[in-house]
PAMARFI-162163 format. One line per field, with one value per residue (C-alpha): x, z, y; residue in one letter. Coordinates in nm, 4 decimals. Layout:
<atoms>
c1 = X;...
c3 = Z;...
c2 = Y;...
r = A;...
</atoms>
This chain:
<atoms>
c1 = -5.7458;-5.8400;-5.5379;-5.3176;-5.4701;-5.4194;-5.0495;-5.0085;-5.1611;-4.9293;-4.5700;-4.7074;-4.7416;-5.1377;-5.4317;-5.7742;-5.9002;-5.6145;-5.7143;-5.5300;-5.4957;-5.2873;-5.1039;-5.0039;-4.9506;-4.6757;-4.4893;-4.5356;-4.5858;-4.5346;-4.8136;-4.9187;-4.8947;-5.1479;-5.3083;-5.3509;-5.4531;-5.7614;-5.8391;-5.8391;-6.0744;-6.3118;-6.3517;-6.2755;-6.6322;-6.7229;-6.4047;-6.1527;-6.4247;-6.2987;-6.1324;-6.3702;-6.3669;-6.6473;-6.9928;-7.1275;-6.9924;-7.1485;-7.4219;-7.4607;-7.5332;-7.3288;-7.0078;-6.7502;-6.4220;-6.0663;-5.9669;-5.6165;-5.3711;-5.0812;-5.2713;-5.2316;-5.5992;-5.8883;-6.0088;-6.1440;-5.7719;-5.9527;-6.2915;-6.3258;-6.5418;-6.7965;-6.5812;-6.6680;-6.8924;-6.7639;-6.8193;-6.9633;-6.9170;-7.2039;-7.4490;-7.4611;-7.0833;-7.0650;-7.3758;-7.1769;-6.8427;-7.0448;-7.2296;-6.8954;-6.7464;-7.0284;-6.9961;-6.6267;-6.7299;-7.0098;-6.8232;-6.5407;-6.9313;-7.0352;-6.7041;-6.7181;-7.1188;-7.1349;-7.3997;-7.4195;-7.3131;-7.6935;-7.7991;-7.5476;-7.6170;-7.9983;-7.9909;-7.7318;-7.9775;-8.2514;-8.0305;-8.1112;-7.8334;-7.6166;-7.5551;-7.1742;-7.0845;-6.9915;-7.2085;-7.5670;-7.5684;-7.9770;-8.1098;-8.1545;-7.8247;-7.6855;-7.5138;-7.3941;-7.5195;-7.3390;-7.4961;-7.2064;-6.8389;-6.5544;-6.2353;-5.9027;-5.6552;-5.2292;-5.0793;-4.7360;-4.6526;-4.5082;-4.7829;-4.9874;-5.2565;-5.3615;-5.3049;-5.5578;-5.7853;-5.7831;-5.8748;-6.1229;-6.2877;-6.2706;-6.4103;-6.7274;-6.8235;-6.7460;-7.0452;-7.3115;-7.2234;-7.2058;-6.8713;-6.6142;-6.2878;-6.1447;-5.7968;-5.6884;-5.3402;-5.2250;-4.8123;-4.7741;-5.0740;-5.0932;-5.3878;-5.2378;-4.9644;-5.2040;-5.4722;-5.2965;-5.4814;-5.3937;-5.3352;-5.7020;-5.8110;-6.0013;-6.2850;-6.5610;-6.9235;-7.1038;-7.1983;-6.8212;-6.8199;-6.5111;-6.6125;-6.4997;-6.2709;-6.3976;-6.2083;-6.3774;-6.7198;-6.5561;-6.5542;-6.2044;-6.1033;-5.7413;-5.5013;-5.2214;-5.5131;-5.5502;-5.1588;-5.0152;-4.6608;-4.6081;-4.4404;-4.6776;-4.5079;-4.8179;-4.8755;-5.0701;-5.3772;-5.3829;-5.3943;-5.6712;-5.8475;-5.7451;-5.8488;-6.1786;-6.2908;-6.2278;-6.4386;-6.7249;-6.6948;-6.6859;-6.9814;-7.0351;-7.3400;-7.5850;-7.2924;-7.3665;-7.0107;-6.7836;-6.3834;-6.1679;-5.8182;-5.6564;-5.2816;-5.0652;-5.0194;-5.2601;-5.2491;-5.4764;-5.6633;-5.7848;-5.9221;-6.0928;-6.2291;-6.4017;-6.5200;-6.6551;-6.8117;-7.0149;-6.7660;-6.9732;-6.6554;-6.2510;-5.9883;-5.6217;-5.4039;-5.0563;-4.7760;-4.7107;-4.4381;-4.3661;-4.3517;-4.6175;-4.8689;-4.7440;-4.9405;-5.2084;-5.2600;-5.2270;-5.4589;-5.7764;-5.7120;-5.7953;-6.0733;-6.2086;-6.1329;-6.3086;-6.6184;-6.5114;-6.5851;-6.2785;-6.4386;-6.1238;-5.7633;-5.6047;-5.2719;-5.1109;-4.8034;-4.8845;-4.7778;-4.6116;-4.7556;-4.4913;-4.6079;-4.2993;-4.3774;-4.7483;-4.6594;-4.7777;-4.4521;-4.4798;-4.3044;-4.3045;-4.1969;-4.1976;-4.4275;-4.6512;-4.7908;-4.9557;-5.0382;-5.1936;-5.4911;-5.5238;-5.5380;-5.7881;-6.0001;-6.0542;-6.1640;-6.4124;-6.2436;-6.2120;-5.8859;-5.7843;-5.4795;-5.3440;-5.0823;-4.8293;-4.8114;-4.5838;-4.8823;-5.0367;-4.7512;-4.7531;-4.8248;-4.9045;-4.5957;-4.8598;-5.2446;-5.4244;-5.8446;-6.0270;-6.2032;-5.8780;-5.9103;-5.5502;-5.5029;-5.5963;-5.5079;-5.8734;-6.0286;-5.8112;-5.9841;-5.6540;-5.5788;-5.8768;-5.7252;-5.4785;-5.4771;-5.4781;-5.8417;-5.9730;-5.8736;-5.9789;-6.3421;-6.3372;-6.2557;-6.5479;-6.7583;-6.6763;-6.6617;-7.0286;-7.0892;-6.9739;-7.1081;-7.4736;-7.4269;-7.5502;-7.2588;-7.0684;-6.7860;-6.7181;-6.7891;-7.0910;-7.3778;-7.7171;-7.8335;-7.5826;-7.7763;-8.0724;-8.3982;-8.7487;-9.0034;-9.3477;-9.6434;-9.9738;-10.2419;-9.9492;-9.7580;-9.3965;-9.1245;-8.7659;-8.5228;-8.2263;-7.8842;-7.8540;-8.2271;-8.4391;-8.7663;-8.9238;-9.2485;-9.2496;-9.6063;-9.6333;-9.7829;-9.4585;-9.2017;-9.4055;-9.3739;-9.0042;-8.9288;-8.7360;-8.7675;-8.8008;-9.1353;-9.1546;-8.8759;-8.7596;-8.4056;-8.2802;-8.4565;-8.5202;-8.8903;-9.1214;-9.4145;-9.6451;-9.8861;-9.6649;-9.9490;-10.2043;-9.9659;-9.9162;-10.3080;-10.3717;-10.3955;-10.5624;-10.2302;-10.0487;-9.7299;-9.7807;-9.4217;-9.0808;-8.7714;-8.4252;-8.1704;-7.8429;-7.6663;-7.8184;-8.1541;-8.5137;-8.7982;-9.1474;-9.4539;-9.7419;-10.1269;-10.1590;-9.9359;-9.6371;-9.2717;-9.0174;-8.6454;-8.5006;-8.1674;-8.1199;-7.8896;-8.1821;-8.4377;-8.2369;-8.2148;-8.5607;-8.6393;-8.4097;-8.1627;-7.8544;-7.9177;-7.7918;-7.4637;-7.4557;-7.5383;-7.6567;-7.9556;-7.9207;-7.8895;-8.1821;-8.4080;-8.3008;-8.3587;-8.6846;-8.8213;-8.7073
c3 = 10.4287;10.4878;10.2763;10.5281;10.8329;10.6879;10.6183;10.9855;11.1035;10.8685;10.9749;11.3797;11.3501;11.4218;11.2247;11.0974;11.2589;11.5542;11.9035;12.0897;12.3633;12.1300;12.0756;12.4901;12.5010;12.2600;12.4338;12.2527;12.4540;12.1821;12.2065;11.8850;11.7500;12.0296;11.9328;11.5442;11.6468;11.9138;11.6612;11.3465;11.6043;11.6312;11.3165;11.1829;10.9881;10.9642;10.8018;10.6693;10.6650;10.7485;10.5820;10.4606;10.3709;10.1502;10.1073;9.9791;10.2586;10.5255;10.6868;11.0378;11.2797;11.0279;11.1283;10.8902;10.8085;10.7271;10.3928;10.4423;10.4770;10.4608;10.2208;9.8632;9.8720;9.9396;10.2543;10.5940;10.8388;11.1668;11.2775;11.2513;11.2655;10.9979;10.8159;10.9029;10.6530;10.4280;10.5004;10.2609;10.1489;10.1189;9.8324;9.6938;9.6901;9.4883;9.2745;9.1595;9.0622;8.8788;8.7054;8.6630;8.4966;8.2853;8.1407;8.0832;7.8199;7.6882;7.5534;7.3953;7.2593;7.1072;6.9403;6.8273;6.7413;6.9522;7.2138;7.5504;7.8515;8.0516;7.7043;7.7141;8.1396;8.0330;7.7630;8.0284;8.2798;8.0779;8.0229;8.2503;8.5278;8.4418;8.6748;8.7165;8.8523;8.6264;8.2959;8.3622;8.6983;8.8284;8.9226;9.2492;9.3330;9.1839;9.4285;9.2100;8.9259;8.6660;8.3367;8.1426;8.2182;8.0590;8.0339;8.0313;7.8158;7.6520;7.4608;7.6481;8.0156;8.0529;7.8412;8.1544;8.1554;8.4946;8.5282;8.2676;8.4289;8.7294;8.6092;8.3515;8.6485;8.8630;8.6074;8.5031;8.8852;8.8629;8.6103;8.9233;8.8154;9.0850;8.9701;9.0544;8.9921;8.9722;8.9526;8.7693;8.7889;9.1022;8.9924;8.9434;9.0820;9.0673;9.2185;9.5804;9.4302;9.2808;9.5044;9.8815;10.1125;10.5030;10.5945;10.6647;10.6173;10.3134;10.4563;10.3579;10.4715;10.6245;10.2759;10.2451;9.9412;9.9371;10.0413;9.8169;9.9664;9.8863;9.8010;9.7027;9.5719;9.3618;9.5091;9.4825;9.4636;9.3811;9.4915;9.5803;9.8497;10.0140;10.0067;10.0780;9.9743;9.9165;9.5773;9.4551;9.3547;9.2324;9.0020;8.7206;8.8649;9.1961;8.9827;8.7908;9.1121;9.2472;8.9427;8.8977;9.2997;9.2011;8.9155;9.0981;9.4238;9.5132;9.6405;9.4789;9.4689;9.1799;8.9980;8.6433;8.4981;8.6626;8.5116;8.4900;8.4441;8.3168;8.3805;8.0180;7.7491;7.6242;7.8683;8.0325;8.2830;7.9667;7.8505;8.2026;8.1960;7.8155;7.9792;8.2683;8.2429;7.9658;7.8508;7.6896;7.5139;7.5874;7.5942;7.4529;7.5814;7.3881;7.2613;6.9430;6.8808;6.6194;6.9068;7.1075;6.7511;6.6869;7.0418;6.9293;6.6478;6.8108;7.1443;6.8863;6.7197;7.0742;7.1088;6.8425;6.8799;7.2562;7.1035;7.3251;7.0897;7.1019;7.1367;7.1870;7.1628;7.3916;7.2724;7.5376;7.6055;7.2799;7.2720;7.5130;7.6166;7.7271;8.0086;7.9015;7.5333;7.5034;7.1804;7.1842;7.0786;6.9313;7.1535;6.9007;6.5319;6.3759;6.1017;6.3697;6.4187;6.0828;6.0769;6.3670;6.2929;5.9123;6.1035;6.3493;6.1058;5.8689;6.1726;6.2772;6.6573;6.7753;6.9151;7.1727;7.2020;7.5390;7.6200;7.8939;8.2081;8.4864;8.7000;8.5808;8.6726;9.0341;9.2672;9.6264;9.8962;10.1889;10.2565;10.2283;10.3333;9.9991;10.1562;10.0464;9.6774;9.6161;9.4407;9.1747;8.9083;8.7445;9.1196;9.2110;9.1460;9.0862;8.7545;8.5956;8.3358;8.2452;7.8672;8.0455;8.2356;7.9420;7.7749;8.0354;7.9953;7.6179;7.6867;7.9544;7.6934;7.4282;7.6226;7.7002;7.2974;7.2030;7.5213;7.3850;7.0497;6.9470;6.6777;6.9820;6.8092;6.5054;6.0827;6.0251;5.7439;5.7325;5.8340;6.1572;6.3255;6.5715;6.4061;6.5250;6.3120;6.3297;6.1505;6.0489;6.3627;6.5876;6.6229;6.6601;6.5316;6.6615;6.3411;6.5010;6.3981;6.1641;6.0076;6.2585;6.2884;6.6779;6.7780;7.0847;7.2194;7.3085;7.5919;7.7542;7.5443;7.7518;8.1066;8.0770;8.0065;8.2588;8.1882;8.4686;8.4363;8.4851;8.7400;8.9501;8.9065;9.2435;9.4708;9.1734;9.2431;8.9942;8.9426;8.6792;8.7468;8.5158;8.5689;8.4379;8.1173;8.0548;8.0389;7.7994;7.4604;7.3439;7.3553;7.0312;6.8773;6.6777;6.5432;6.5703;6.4731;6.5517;6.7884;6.6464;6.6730;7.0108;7.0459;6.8965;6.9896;7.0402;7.0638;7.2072;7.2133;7.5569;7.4470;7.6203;7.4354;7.5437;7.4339;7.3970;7.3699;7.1130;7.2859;7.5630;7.2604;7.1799;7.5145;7.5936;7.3177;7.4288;7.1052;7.2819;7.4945;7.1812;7.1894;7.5714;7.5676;7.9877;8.0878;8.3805;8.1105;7.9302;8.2411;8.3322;7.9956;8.0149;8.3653;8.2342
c2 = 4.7727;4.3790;4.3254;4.5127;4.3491;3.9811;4.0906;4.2298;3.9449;3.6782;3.8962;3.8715;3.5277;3.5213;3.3703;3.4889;3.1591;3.1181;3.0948;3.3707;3.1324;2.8989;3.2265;3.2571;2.8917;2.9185;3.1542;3.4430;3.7565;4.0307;4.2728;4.3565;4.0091;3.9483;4.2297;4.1369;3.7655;3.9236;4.1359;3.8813;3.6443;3.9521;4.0947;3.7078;3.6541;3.9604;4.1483;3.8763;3.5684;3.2040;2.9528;2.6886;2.3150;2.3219;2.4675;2.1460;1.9901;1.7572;1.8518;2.0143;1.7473;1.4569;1.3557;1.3823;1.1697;1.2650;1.1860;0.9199;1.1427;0.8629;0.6278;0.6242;0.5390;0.7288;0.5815;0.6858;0.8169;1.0347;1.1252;1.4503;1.7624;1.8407;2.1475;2.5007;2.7148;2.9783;3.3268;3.4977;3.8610;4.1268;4.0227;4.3671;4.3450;4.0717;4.1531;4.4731;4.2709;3.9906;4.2924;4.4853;4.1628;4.1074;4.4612;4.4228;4.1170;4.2629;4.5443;4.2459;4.1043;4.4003;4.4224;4.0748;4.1056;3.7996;3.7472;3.9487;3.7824;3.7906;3.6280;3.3152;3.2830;3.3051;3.0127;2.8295;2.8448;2.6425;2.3290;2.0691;1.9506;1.6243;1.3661;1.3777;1.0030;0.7200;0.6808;0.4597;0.6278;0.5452;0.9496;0.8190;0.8237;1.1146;1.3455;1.6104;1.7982;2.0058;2.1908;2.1767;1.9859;2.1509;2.0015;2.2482;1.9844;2.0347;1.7910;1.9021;2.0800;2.3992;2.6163;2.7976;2.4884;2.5261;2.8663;2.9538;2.6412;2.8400;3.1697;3.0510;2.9119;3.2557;3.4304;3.1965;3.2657;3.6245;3.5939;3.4712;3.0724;2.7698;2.6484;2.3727;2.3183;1.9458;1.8659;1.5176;1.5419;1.3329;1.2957;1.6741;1.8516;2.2557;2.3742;2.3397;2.6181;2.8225;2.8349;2.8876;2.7217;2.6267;2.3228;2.1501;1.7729;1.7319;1.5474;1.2942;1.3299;1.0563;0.8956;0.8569;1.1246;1.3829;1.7479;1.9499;2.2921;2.6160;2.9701;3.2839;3.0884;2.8303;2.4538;2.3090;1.9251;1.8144;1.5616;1.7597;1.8906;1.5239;1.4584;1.7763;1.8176;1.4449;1.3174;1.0690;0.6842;0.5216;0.3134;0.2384;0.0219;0.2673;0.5765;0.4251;0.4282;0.7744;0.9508;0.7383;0.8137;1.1869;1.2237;0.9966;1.0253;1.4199;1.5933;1.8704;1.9658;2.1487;2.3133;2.5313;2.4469;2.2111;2.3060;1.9869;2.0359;1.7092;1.6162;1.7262;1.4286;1.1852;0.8989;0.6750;0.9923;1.1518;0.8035;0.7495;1.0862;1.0500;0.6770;0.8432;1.2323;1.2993;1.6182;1.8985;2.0487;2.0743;2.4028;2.2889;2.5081;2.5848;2.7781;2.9366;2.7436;2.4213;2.1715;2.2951;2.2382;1.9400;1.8693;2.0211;1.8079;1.4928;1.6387;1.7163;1.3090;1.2070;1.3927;1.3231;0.9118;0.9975;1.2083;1.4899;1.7965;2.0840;2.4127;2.6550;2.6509;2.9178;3.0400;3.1239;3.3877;3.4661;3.8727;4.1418;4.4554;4.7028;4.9099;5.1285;5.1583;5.0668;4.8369;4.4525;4.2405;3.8650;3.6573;3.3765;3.3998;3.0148;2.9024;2.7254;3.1387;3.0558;2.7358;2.7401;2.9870;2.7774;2.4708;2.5413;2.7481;2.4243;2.2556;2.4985;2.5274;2.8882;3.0545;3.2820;3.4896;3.5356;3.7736;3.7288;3.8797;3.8991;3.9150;3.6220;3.4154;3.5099;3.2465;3.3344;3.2085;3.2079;3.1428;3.4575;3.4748;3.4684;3.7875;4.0081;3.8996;3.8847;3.5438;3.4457;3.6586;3.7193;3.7558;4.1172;4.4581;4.6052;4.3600;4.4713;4.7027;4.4672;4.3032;3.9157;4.0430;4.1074;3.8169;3.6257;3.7888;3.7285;3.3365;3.3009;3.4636;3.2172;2.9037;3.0276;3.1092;2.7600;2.5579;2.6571;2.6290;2.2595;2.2298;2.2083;2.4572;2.2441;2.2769;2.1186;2.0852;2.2235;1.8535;1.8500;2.1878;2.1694;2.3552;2.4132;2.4584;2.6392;2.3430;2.3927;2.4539;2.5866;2.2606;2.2696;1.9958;1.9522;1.8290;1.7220;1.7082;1.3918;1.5268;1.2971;1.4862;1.4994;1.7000;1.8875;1.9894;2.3519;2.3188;2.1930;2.4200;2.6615;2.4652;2.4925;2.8368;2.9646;3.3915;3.6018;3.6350;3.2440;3.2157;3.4186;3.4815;3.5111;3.2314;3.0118;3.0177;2.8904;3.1627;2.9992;2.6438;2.4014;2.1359;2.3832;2.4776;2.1457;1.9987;2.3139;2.1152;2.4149;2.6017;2.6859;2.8036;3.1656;3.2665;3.1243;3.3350;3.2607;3.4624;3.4151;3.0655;2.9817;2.9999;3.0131;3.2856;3.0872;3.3281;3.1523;3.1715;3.3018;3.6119;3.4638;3.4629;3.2368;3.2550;2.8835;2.7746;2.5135;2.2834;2.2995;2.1708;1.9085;1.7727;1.8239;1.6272;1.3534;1.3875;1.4159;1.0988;0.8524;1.0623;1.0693;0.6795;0.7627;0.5679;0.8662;1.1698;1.0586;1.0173;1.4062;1.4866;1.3727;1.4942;1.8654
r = X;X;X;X;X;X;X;X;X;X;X;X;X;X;X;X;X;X;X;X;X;X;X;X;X;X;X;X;X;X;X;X;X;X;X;X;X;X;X;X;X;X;X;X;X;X;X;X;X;X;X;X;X;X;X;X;X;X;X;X;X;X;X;X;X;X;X;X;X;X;X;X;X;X;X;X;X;X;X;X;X;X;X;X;X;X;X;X;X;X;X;X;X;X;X;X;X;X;X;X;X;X;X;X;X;X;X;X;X;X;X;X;X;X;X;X;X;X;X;X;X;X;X;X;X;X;X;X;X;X;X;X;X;X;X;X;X;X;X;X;X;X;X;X;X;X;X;X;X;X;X;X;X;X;X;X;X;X;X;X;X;X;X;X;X;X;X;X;X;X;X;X;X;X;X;X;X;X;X;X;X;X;X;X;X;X;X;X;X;X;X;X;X;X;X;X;X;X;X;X;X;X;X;X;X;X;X;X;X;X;X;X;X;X;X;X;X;X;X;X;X;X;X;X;X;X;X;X;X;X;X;X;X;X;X;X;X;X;X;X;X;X;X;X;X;X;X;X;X;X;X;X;X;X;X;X;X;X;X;X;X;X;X;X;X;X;X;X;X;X;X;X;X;X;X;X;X;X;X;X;X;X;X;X;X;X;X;X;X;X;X;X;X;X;X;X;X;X;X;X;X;X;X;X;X;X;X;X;X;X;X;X;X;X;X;X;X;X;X;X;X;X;X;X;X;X;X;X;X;X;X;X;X;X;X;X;X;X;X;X;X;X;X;X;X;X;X;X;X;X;X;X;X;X;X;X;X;X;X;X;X;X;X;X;X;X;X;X;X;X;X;X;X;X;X;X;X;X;X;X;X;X;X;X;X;X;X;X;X;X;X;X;X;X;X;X;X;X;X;X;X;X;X;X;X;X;X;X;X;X;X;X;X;X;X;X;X;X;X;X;X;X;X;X;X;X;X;X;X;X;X;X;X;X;X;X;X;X;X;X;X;X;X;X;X;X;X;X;X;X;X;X;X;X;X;X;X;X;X;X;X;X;X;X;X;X;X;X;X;X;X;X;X;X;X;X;X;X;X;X;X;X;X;X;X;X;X;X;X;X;X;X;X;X;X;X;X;X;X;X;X;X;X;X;X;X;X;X;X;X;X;X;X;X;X;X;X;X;X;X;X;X;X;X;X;X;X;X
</atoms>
């Protein structure tokens, strides 16, 4: 039905957020379309919500600044309203989907004998936030926060990059995740065409930070946003500039997983994003085809040159499923269908087969309210049976599965893999990856853990007296056992069990601040 009404209201020429006087004043006298516009204004927030320009925006009370809207650079254009709130749908509403969605990969997890979904969002939730600003950022002056940065990568255009960017994205805050979505590529960007949004000034708060836009829950940033519509003849030292105010200078808030999707090739914006964001793992998207893995070759060199860590290679319009027939069909028959899989195998980096789907491929023509759930592709009700949904699910699942596990995706020794050990008199002992031996006092193991009976799930609230835990010296370690590839089970003195994540170990230990080399990371590290 809101789907209907927001297409009544488009055809009649009205708004969800139109004035119906601006309506009169334009000389329309048709009644319906007045009709549809009075009745988008009165049902606006409460039936179709409103259009928003970002729920980490400025503050009420701040003024806010247009972003330049005929400058190649990023400065200050028009004084401006703060932008308007999102709207947000019925919490019970959105509790069932996230729940719905959740079920839909646990079943893919049970098949796989992977970990649930609640497991991997319960070990992401003990990782401490990571500044995301340029590297030796002080913790003072960190604006944003992120758990985990992703980057969506292809060595060529063409292969569905952003498409799958975009849905990956959708579906990580189907799961009940605070996610954003940053686009890098400012000659060709394609979140404006994928995500319809009207036109609004992307705006800067009065720190002079960009606010990101929001759609359906996920906080959007891309150039194509700022200069709408505009072919961008920039060159080489202004791009530099562009891309490095994008990745530092957006205000995005606490995020769980902020989605990066880089512009195709190897050039200098990958390089300024590895100098930049400390990247927890990258997705190369491709094609099963002899050109497309030559790319892929040459994309996991980089990464490795960059110490950016390739988790998953998605190959995309990899099969067909006939509606007609019911059959899956190989769209691609090379040799690179086989070497592919061998290749990626020997490097311990995952793959996921995506089919194609005419669906998939549809990009809206018009702004819709993200209220109707039409767009994107991952985000409609009516998709859900599909074989892409489900892939999608099973990617979100494993970019989950390999963000948490401290190998970080790759083939590695015995010596390379986070441990914790249980010592004589209840001590514990971190080894780290490399062998390097650290104790951790149980005491605070037990001041972190974040299960519900320690913090509550919903507000965040802390329920236990850290301050207490931690001036218990008397408090001991009984059992540790491990929980698949993820995590450690600590049983303590006081009866208490706490389920770890091992990336969240290592961090609390500060052994991922020599690979991080962040003055900033190693301070959060530390505090958590």
């Amino acid at each position: 039905r809101r789907r209907l009404l927001v297409e009544a209201l488009i055809r009649c020429g009205g708004s969800p957020t139109a004035h119906p006087r601006a309506a009169m004043a334009s000389g329309r006298r048709d009644w319906l379309g007045s009709a549809c516009t009075l009745a988008g204004v009165a049902a606006g927030s409460f039936l179709l919500g409103t259009w928003s320009a970002g729920r980490h925006g400025a503050r009420e009370g701040e003024g806010g600044t247009a972003v330049g809207a005929a400058s190649t650079k990023l400065g200050p254009a028009t004084t401006g309203a703060d932008p308007t709130a999102a709207a947000t749908s019925s919490s019970g509403a959105a509790g069932a989907a996230a729940a719905a969605r959740r079920a839909a990969a646990n079943g893919a997890a049970d098949e796989a004998g992977g970990a649930s979904v609640e497991e991997l969002l319960s070990f992401l939730s003990q990782l401490p936030p990571k500044p995301i600003g340029a590297r030796g950022t002080k913790p003072q002056d960190t604006h944003s926060t992120a758990k985990a940065v992703l980057l969506c990568a292809s060595g060529k255009g063409g292969v569905g990059k952003s498409t799958v960017s975009v849905n990956l994205a959708y579906t990580l805050a189907g799961f009940g995740l605070e996610v954003g979505l940053l686009d890098l590529d400012v000659y060709g960007p394609s979140l404006p065409e994928l995500i319809c949004l009207p036109s609004v000034q992307v705006m800067q708060n009065a720190a002079g930070r960009i606010v990101p836009l929001d759609y359906g829950g996920v906080a959007l940033m891309s150039w194509g946003y700022i200069q709408p519509g505009e072919a961008s003849t920039i060159r080489a030292p202004i791009l530099a500039q562009i891309v490095s105010q994008l990745l530092t200078g957006v205000e995005w808030g606490n995020l769980d997983v902020l989605v990066v999707d880089s512009p195709p090739g190897t050039g200098d914006v990958l390089l300024s994003l590895s100098q930049t964001l400390t990247i927890d793992g990258a997705i190369l998207v491709t094609t099963c085809n002899n050109i497309s893995f030559a790319d892929v070759l040459k994309g996991v060199q980089l990464f490795e040159k960059v110490e950016i860590p390739p988790m998953l290679v998605v190959a995309n319009m990899a099969t067909f499923s006939c509606e007609q027939c019911g059959h899956s069909h190989e769209l691609f028959t090379d040799s690179a269908c086989t070497k592919l899989p061998k290749f990626l195998e020997s490097q311990g980096i995952g793959l996921v087969r995506m089919p194609l789907d005419p669906l998939l491929s549809k990009t809206p023509d018009r702004p819709i309210p993200p209220l109707a759930r039409a767009y994107p592709f991952v985000r409609n009700s009516d998709n859900e049976g599909r074989p892409s949904w489900a892939a999608f699910n099973e990617l979100a699942r494993r970019v989950l599965q390999q963000l948490l596990a401290p190998s970080s995706g790759r083939s590695r020794g015995s010596s390379d893999r986070v441990t914790l050990k249980l010592r004589a008199g209840g001590a514990l002992e971190v080894r780290l990856r490399g062998g390097e031996l650290r104790a951790l006092a149980p005491c605070e193991l037990r001041a972190t853990c974040r299960c519900a009976q320690c913090v509550d799930d919903m507000t965040g609230e802390v329920k236990i007296d850290k301050v207490r835990i931690r001036a218990d010296i008397g408090l001991r370690a009984t059992a540790v056992e491990p929980r698949g590839n993820y995590a450690v089970s600590v049983s303590f003195s006081d009866g208490h069990c706490s389920l770890v994540a091992l990336r969240a170990l290592e961090r609390l230990t500060g052994g991922e601040s020599a690979s991080v080399g962040s003055a900033a990371a190693r301070s959060t590290a530390g505090a958590w």
